[in-house]
N, C-alpha and C positions, 0 to 999 in steps of 0.2 A: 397290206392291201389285198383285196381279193378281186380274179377278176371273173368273170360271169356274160353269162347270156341273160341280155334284157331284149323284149318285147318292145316294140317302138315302130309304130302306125305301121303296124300290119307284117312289119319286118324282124328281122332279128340283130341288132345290133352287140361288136364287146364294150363293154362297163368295167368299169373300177370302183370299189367300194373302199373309203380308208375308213375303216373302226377306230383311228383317233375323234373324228368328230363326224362321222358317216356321211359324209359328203360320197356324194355317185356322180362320177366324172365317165359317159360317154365318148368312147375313142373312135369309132367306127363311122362311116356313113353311106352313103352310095348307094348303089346297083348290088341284087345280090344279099343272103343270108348271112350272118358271121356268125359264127359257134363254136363250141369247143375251144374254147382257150387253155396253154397252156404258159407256165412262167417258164422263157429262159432260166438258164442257172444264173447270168449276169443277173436279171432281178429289174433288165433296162426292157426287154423285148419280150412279146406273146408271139405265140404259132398257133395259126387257129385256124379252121376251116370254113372256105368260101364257097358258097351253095347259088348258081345261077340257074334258075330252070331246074336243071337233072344231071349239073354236072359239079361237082365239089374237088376244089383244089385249093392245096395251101400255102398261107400267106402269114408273112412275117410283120410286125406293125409294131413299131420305134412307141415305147410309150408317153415317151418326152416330146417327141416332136409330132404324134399321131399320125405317121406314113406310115403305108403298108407297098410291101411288094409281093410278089408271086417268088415261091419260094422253089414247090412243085406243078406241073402245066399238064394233062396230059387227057386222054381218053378216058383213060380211068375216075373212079373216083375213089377222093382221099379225104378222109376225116380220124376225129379224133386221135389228133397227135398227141404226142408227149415228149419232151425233152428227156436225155439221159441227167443225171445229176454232176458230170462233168463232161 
């Protein structure tokens, strides 16, 4: 599976694409931008970043169950994560 930033009325939501039969399964929704996806090493979880206005902070999202939570919160802004490989 790959996951991705799709376009979706005016916003940015995370996507999953399985190249067994290309089905795109939308995991995201809400308030706010999601971009930047990246795979956990478990292969269960993304880390991506959340864009409200002017402010980007990142959020971890169950791909099973599609919850996300705040991962990082702050003044700052945070994008394009990456996972270590373990």
């Amino acid at each position: 599976m790959i996951a991705y930033t799709s376009r979706l009325e005016g916003k940015f939501e995370i996507a999953l694409l399985n190249l067994g039969d290309e089905k795109v399964e939308i995991l995201t929704s809400g308030q706010g931008n999601k971009e930047d996806p990246s795979w956990a090493p478990n292969g269960r979880q993304i880390v991506f970043s959340k864009r409200v206005g002017y402010k980007s902070n990142l959020h971890i999202l169950d791909i099973y169950t599609k919850e996300s939570y705040p991962l990082i919160e702050g003044k700052g802004n945070y994008t394009s994560p990456a996972w270590s490989p373990k």
